[in-house]
Each structure stands twice: as structure tokens, then as C-alpha cells.
GUPANU-904133 format. One record per residue (C-alpha): residue in three letters; z, y, x; residue number from 0. Coordinates in pm, 1 decimal, decimal comma. Each point is the difference from the previous one (the first is absolute). Layout:
{rec "ALA" {Z Y X} NUM}
...
***
This chain:
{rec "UNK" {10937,3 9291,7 12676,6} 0}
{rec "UNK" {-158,4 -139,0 311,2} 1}
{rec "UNK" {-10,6 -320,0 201,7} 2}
{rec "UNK" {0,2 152,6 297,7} 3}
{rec "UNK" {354,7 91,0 -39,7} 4}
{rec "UNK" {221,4 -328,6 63,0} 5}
{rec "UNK" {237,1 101,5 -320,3} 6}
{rec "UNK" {-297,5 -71,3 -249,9} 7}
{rec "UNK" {-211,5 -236,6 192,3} 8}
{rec "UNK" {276,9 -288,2 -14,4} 9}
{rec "UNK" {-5,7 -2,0 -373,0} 10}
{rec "UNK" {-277,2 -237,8 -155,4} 11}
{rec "UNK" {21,4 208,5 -347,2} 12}
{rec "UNK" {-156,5 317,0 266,2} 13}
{rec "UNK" {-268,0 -183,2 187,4} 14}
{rec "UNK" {-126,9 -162,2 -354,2} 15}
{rec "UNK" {-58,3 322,5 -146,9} 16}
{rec "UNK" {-170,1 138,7 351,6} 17}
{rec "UNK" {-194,6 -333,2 -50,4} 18}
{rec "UNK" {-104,7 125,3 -294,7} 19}
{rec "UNK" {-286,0 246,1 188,5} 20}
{rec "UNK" {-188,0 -301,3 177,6} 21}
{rec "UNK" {8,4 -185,5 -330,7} 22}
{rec "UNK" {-128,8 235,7 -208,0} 23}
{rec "UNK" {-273,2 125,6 299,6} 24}
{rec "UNK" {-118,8 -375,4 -26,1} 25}
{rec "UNK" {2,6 -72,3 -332,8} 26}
{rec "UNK" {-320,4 -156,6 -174,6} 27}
{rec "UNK" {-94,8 175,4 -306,0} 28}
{rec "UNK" {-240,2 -259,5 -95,0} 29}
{rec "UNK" {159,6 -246,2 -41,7} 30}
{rec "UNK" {84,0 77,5 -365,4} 31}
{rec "UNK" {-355,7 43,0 -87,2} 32}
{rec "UNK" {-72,3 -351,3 -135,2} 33}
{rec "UNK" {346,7 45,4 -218,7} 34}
{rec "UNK" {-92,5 282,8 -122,0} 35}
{rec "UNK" {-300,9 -89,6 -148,0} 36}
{rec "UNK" {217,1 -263,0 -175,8} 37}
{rec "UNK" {270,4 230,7 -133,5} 38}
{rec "UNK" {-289,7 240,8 -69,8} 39}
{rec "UNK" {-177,4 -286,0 -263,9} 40}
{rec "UNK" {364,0 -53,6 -123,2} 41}
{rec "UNK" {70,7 374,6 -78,7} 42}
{rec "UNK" {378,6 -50,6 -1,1} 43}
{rec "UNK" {212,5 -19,7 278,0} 44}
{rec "UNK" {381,8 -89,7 27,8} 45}
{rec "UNK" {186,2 88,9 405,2} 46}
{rec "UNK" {323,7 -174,5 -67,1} 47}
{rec "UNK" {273,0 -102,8 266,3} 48}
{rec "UNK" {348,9 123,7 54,3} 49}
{rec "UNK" {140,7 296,7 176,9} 50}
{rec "UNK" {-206,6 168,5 276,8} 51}
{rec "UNK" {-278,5 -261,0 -9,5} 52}
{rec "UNK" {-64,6 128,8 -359,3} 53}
{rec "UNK" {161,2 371,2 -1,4} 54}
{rec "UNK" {-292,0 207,3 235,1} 55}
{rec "UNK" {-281,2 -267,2 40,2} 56}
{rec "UNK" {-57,0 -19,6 -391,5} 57}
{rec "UNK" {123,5 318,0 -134,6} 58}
{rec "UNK" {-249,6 220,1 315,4} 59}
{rec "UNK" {-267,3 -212,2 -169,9} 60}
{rec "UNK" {55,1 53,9 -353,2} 61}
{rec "UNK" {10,3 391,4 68,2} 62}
{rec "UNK" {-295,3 33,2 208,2} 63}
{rec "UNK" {-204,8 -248,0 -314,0} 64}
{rec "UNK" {145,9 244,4 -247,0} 65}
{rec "UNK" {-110,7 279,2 206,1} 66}
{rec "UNK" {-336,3 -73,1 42,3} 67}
{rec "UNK" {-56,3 -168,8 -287,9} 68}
{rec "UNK" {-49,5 -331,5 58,3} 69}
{rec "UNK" {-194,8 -228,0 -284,3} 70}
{rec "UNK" {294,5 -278,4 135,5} 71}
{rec "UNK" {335,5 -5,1 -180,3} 72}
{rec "UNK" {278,6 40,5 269,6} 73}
{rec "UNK" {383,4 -60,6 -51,3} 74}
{rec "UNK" {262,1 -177,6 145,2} 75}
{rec "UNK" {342,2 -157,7 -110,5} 76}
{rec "UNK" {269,4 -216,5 144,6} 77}
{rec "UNK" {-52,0 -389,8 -60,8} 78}
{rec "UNK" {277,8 -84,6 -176,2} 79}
{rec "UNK" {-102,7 306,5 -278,5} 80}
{rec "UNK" {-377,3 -150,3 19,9} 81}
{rec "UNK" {93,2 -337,9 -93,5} 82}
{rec "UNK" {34,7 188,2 -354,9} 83}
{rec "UNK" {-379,4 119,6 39,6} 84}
{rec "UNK" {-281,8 -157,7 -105,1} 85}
{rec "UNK" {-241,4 -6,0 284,9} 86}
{rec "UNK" {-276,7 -257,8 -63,8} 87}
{rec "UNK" {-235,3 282,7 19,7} 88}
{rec "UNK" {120,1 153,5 284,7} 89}
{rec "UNK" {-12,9 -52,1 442,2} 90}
{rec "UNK" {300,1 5,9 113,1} 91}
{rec "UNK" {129,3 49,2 349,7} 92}
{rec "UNK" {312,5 -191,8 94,2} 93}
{rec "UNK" {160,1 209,2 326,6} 94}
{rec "UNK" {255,5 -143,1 173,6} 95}
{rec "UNK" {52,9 17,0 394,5} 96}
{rec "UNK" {192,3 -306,6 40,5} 97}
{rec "UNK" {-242,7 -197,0 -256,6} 98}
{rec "UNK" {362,7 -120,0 -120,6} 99}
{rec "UNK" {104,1 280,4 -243,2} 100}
{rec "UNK" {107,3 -220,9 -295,3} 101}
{rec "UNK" {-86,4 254,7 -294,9} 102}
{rec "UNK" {-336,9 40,5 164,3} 103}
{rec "UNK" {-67,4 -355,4 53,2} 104}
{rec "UNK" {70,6 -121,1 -332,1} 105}
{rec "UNK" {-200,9 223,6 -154,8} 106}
{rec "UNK" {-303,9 -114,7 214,3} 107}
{rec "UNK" {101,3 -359,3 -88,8} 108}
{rec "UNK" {13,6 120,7 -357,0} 109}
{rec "UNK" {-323,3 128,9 38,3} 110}
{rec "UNK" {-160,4 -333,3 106,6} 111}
{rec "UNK" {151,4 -192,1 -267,3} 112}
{rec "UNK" {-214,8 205,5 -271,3} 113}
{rec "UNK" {-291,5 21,3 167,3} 114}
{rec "UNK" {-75,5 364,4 138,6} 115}
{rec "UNK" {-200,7 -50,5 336,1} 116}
{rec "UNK" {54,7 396,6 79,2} 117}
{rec "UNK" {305,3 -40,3 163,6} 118}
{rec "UNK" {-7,3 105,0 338,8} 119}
{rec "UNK" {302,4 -12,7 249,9} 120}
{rec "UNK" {76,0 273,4 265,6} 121}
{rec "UNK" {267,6 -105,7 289,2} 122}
{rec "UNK" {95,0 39,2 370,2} 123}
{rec "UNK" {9,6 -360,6 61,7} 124}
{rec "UNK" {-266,6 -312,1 -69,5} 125}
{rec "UNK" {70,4 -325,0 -128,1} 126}
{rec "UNK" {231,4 100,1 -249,1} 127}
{rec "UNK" {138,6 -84,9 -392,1} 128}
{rec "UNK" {-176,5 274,8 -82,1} 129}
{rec "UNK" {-330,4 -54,9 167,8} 130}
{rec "UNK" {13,7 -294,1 -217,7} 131}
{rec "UNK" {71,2 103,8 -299,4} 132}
{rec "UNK" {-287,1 241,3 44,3} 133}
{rec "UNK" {-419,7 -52,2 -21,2} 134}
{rec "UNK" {-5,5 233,0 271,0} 135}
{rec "UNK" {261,9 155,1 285,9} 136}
{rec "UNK" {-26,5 228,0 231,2} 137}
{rec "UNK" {183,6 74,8 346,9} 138}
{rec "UNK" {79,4 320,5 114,6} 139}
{rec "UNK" {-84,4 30,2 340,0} 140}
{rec "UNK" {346,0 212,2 64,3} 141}
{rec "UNK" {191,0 -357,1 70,3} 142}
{rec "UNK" {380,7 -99,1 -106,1} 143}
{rec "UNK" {249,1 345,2 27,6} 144}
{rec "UNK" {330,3 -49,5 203,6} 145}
{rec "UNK" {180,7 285,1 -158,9} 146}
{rec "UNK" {87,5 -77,0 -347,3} 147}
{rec "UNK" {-96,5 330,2 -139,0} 148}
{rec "UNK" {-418,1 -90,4 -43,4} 149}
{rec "UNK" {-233,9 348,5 136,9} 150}
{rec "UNK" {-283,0 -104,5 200,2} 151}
{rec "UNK" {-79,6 -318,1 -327,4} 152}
{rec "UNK" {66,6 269,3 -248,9} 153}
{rec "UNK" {-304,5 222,6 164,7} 154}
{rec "UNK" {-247,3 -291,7 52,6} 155}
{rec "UNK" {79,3 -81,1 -391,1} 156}
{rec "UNK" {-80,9 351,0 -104,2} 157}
{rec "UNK" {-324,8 -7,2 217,0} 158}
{rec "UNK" {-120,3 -327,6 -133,3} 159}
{rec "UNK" {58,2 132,7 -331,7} 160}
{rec "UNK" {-140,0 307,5 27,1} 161}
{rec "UNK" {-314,4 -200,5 179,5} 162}
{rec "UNK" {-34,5 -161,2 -365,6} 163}
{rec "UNK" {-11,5 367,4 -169,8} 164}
{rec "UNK" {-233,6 106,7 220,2} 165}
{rec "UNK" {-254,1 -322,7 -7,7} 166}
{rec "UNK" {-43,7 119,5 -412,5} 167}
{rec "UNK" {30,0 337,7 21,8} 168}
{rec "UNK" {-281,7 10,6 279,7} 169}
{rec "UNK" {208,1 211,2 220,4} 170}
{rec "UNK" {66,9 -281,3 317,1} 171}
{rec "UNK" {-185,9 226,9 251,4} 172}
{rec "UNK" {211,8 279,3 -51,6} 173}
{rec "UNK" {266,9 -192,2 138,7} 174}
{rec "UNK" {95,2 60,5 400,4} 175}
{rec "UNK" {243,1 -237,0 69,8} 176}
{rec "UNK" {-18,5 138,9 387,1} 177}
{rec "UNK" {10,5 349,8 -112,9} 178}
{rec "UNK" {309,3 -78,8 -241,6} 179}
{rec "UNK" {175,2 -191,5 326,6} 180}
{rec "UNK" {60,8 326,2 210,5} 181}
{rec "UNK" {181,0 124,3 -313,2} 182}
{rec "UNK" {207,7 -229,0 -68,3} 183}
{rec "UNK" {140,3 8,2 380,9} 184}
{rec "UNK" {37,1 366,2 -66,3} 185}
{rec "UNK" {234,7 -33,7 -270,0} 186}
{rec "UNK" {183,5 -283,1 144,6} 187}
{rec "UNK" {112,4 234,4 271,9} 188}
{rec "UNK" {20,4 336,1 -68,4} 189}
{rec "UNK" {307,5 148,2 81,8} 190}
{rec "UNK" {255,2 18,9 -279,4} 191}
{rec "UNK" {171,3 319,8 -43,9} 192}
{rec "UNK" {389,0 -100,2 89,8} 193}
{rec "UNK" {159,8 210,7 -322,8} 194}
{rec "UNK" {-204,7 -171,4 -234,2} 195}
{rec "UNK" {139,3 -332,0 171,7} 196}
{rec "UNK" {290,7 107,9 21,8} 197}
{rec "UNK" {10,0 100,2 -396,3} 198}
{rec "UNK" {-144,7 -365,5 -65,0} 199}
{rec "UNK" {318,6 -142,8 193,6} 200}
{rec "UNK" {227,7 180,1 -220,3} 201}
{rec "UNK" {-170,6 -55,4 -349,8} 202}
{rec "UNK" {189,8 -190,6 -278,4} 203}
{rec "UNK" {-333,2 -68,7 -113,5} 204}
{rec "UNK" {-291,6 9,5 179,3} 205}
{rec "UNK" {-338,3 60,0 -278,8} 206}
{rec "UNK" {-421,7 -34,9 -12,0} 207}
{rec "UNK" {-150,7 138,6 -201,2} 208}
{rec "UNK" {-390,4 23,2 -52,1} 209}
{rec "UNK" {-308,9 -186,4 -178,0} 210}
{rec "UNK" {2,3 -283,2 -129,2} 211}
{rec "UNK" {-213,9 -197,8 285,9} 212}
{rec "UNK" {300,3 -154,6 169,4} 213}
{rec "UNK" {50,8 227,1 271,4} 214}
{rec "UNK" {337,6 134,7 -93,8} 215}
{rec "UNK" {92,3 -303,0 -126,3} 216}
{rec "UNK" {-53,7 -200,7 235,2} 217}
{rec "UNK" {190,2 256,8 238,2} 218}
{rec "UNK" {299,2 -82,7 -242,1} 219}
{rec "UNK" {11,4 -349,4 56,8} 220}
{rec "UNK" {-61,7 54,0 379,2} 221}
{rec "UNK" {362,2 260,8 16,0} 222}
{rec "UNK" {178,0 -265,0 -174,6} 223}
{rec "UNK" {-93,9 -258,2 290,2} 224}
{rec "UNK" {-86,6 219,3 320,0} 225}
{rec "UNK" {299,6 262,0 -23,8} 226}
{rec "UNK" {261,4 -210,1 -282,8} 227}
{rec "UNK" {46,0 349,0 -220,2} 228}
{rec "UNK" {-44,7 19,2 -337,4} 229}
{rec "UNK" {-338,2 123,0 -100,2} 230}
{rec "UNK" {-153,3 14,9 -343,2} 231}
{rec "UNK" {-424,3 72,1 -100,9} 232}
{rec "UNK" {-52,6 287,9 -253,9} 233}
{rec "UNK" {-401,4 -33,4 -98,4} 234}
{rec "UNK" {-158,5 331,3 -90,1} 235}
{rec "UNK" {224,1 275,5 -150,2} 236}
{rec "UNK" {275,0 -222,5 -93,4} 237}
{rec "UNK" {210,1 203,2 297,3} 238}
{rec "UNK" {-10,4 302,4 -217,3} 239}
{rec "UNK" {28,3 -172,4 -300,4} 240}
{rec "UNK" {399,9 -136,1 -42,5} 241}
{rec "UNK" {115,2 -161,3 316,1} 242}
{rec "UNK" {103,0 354,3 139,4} 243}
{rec "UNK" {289,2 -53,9 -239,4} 244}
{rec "UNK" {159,5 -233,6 199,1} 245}
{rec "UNK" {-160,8 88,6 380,0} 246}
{rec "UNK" {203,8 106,7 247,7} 247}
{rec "UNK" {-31,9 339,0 227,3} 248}
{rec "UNK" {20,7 -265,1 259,1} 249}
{rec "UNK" {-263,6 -211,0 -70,4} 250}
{rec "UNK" {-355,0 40,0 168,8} 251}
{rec "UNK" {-328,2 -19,5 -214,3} 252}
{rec "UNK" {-275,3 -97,1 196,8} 253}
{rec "UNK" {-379,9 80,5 -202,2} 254}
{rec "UNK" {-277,3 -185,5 115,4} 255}
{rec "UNK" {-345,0 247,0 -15,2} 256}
{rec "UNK" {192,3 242,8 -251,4} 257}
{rec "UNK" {-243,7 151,8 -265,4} 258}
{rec "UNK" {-47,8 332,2 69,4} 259}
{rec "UNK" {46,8 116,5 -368,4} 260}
{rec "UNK" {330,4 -208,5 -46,0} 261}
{rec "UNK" {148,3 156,8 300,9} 262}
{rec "UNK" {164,6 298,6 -129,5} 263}
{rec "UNK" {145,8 -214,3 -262,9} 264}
{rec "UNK" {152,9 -236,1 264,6} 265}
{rec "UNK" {146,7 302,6 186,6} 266}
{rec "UNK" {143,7 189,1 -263,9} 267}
{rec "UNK" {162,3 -344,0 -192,3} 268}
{rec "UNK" {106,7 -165,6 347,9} 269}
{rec "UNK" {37,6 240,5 256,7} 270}
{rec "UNK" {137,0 313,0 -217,2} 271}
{rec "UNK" {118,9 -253,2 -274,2} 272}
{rec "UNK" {215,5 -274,5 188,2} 273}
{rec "UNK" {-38,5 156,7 345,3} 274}
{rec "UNK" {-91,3 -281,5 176,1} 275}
{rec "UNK" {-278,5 -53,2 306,9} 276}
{rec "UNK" {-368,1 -26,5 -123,8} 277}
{rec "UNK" {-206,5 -167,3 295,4} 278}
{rec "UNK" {-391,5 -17,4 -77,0} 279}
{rec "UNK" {-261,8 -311,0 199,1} 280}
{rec "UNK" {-273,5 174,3 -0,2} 281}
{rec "UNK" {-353,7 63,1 172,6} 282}
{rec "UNK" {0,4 393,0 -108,5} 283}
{rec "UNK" {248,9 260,5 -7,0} 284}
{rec "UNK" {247,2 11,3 -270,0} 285}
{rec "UNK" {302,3 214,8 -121,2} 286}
{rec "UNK" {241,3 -233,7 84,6} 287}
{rec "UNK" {41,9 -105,2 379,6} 288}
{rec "UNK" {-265,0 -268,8 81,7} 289}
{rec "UNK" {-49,8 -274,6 203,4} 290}
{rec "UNK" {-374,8 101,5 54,5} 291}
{rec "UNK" {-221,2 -292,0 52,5} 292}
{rec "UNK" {-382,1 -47,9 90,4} 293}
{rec "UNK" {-210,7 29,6 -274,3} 294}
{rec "UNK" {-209,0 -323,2 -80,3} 295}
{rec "UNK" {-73,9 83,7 -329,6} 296}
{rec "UNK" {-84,0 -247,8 -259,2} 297}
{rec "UNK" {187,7 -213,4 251,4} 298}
{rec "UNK" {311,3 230,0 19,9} 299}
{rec "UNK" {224,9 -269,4 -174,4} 300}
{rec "UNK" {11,0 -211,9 311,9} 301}
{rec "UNK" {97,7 309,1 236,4} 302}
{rec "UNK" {266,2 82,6 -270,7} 303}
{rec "UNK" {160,6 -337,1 38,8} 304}
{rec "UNK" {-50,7 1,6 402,8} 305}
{rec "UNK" {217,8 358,0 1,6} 306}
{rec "UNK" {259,5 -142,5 -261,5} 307}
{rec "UNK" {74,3 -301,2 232,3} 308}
{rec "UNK" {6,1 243,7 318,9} 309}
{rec "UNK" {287,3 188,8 -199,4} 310}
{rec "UNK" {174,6 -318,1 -92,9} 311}
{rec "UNK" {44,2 -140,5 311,8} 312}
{rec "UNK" {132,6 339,0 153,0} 313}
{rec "UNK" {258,4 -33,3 -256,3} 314}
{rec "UNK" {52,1 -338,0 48,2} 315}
{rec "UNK" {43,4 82,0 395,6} 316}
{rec "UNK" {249,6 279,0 -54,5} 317}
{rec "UNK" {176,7 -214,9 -215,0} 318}
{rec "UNK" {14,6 -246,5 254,0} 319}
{rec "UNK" {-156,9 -260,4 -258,8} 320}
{rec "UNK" {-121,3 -390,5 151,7} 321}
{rec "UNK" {-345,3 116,5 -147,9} 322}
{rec "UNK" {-171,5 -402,7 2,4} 323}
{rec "UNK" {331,5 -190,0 -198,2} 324}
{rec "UNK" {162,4 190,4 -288,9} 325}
{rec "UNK" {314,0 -212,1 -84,1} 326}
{rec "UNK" {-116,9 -141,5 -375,4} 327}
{rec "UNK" {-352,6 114,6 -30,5} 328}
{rec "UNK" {-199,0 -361,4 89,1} 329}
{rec "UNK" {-390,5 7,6 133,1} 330}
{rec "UNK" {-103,4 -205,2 -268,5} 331}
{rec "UNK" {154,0 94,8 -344,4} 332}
{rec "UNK" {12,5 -295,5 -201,5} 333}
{rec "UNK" {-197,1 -282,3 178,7} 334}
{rec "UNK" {-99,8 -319,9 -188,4} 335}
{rec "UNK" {131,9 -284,5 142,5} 336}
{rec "UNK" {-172,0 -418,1 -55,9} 337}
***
């Protein structure tokens, strides 16, 4: 993928993701300092919003607290389910690009009504219901998508978040932002290997699998709008751990930074088992074949995602796919209108 080539520069869905390398080479990391130290004093934190402006932002953050052990509660939920949850003693971040997401909204009206000033809004756009309904908003810098699949927002979101986890944990200045950038490009155009494309095109079902920090899932929801297949997120070992009963030799599983000690397991159940195509994202070798990526480490998520929309739009290409307007999928979900 390249926008030097006139076949993926006229689509707005490619040049948002290559916009993706200036945005995350400028981005500010303090300006969630101040917020942190307010979430910090709070101790609990809630990243709700729907779809990708909740699926890799909040769940990257809530696995890099857990894995450094973070004195901050992390966790995140759709707004609809955390309506049910009491959350007087907790921030909560309401993300929504449009700042019109009704579920998200409402919740940040909700919010207001009983009192809790830690509610913070995160959106592409200013002046809106939800910057309103919220003490606090912030803009990303990233500006209003075209394409109605969201990739440049849904990196911005991760970094602001991530921004937050490093403010408490202490670890800000171990963040390159201009070393990550380079990266990123990388992975958003590496050649990809035409068999495995090829494969992708002909899968009944096209699966992630991976951790649990939105990276694979995310890279479901994205096949579903970029490329129109059927795709489906299995988290962890739940590959090896059923669905084979029902997968197809067909079908193409796709494993986002395999663990090395659950790889012969995922060979001998999928490859030997059902006899279908194994592809790994990776930034080391693995057995499977491997879209081999840069390695950023602690940072690797966001090269993971960069590679899995590179793949995506090949297969979207040789599928001959109008990549910016799927036919039902809408750019804002479910948006409030008063």
C-alpha cells in the first residue's frame, strides 16, 4: 500500500491511514498530564464509547495498566452496559468521534445529572452534545475521517490513552512518538505476500486472533467494513479451544504477535487439524509464515494494527472493494439526534 501508486492514492480510507505517521510523529504527550493527575486521585477509571473508538484505545490501555501494575483501576465497557454500573466513584471517559454517538452521549448526560465531575469527553470534532455533556473534552488533533471505516482517530485515541497510563505509571519519557512514526509507515507498506492475499480473497471466514488489547479485534471490525467478508475475533486460545469444529479448510486465521509457547498448539489443531492457512503479524520470526514487522516494543500494538490494515486493503483492492463507502455500514453508528 502506497500513495504513490494512483490505484491507492484515490481512496480517502488509504491516505487516512498514511496520515496516520504525521499524526502520531506530532502528537503531544503532555497534554494528558493534568488529567492524569485527576484520574490518578480518583483511582478508577472507565474508557467507554462504541466500536473502534472504544475497542483498541481502551482495551491497549487497560493491558499496558495491568502490565505494569498500575495503583489506577482500568476497564472499559460499552455505554449502554455501563448505564447498569454504578460509577459515582469512578472518571469516566466518554469517546466518541462525531461527539454525536447517542449511547455515549447519554451516558455523559447521565453522568451530569448525578453529580460526578470526572467525566471527561474524547472526540474528533468541538462544539459538540458531547462536549457538553462533559466537565471536560478533548479534540484530537487527527480532524473529521472521510472514509467511514475510522484508522488514523482510532490511533490518536490509543495514544492519548496510553499518555494517561504513562502520566501514573511514571513511564512518559520512555515514549518516542517520532521514533514510533517511522514504524508505523513501515508496516503500512510493506509488501504483502500475494498467496496470503490471495487465501484472504477466498476465505469463508476470515479470523484474529491474539490478546486481548484490541488489536485483533479491532482488525475484525475493520474486514467487515474495508474488504465486506465475514470475519470473526477469537481472544487467546479460544482458536484451539472449539471453533475448529465448525472452521473451514478454507478459512484463513490471521494471529496477531502469536505466543511462542501456544504455537505448536495452533499448528497442530489448525493447520494439521482443519488444514487451513495460519498467517502470523509479527515483529520476530515465527513457525507460521509472517508478516514481519519493525519491532517497537512496548509499542508493538500500534505497528500490529498499521500491518493488519496494509493486509486489508490489499484484499480489499483485489477484491475490487469501494474501500471509503461500504453499502450499510454508516460513519456514525447510532447518532443522537435534538
Amino acid at each position: 500500500m502506497n500513495l504513490t501508486d494512483a490505484k491507492y492514492a484515490k481512496h480517502a480510507l488509504v491516505q487516512e491511514m498514511m496520515d496516520t505517521v504525521g499524526v502520531v510523529k506530532g502528537f503531544d504527550r503532555n497534554q494528558t498530564k493534568d488529567v492524569a493527575a485527576q484520574i490518578a486521585s480518583v483511582g478508577r477509571l472507565l474508557m467507554t464509547g462504541e466500536g473502534s473508538s472504544r475497542i483498541f484505545p481502551a482495551k491497549n490501555a487497560c493491558r499496558k495498566a495491568l502490565t505494569w501494575g498500575l495503583d489506577v483501576s482500568m476497564c472499559t465497557e460499552g455505554s449502554r452496559q455501563s448505564f447498569q454500573y454504578d460509577l459515582a466513584k469512578f472518571a469516566v471517559f466518554c469517546a466518541s468521534n462525531s461527539g454525536r454517538t447517542k449511547e455515549v452521549v447519554l451516558l455523559a448526560q447521565k453522568l451530569a445529572e448525578m453529580g460526578n465531575a470526572n467525566r471527561f469527553g474524547l472526540s474528533a470534532n468541538p462544539g459538540t452534545m458531547l462536549e457538553k455533556a462533559c466537565s471536560e473534552t478533548f479534540v484530537l488533533t487527527c480532524g473529521w475521517e472521510q472514509a467511514v471505516a475510522a484508522t488514523k482517530s482510532v490511533i490518536e485515541q490509543a495514544l492519548f490513552y496510553e499518555t494517561i497510563v504513562r502520566h501514573i505509571a511514571g513511564s512518559i519519557g520512555q515514549l518516542d512518538c517520532a521514533a514510533l512514526s517511522p514504524k508505523i509507515e513501515t508496516a503500512l507498506t510493506l509488501p504483502i505476500d500475494a498467496a496470503i492475499v490471495d487465501a484472504a480473497t477466498k476465505a469463508p471466514t476470515i479470523y484474529f486472533a491474539g490478546y486481548n488489547d484490541g488489536v485483533a479485534e479491532e482488525l475484525t471490525l475493520k474486514t467487515n467494513e474495508i474488504t465486506r467478508k465475514k470475519s470473526d475475533y477469537l481472544e487467546g486460545t479460544y482458536a484451539i479451544h472449539g471453533i475448529e469444529e465448525v472452521m473451514d479448510p478454507r478459512d484463513v486465521v490471521f494471529v496477531v504477535d502469536p505466543i511462542e509457547a501456544e504455537e505448536e498448539k495452533f499448528e497442530e489443531v489448525l493447520v494439521k487439524g482443519v488444514g487451513l492457512k495460519v498467517v502470523a503479524i509479527a515483529a520476530r520470526k515465527t513457525r507460521f509464515e509472517t508478516i514481519r514487522v519493525p519491532d517497537a516494543g512496548a509499542m508493538n500494538p500500534y505497528v500490529f494494527l498499521s500491518a493488519g490494515w496494509n493486509l486489508l486493503v490489499e484484499i480489499g483492492m483485489a477484491l475490487n472493494i469501494n474501500l471509503d463507502k461500504p453499502e450499510r455500514a454508516r460513519k456514525v453508528g447510532n447518532e443522537l439526534i435534538v
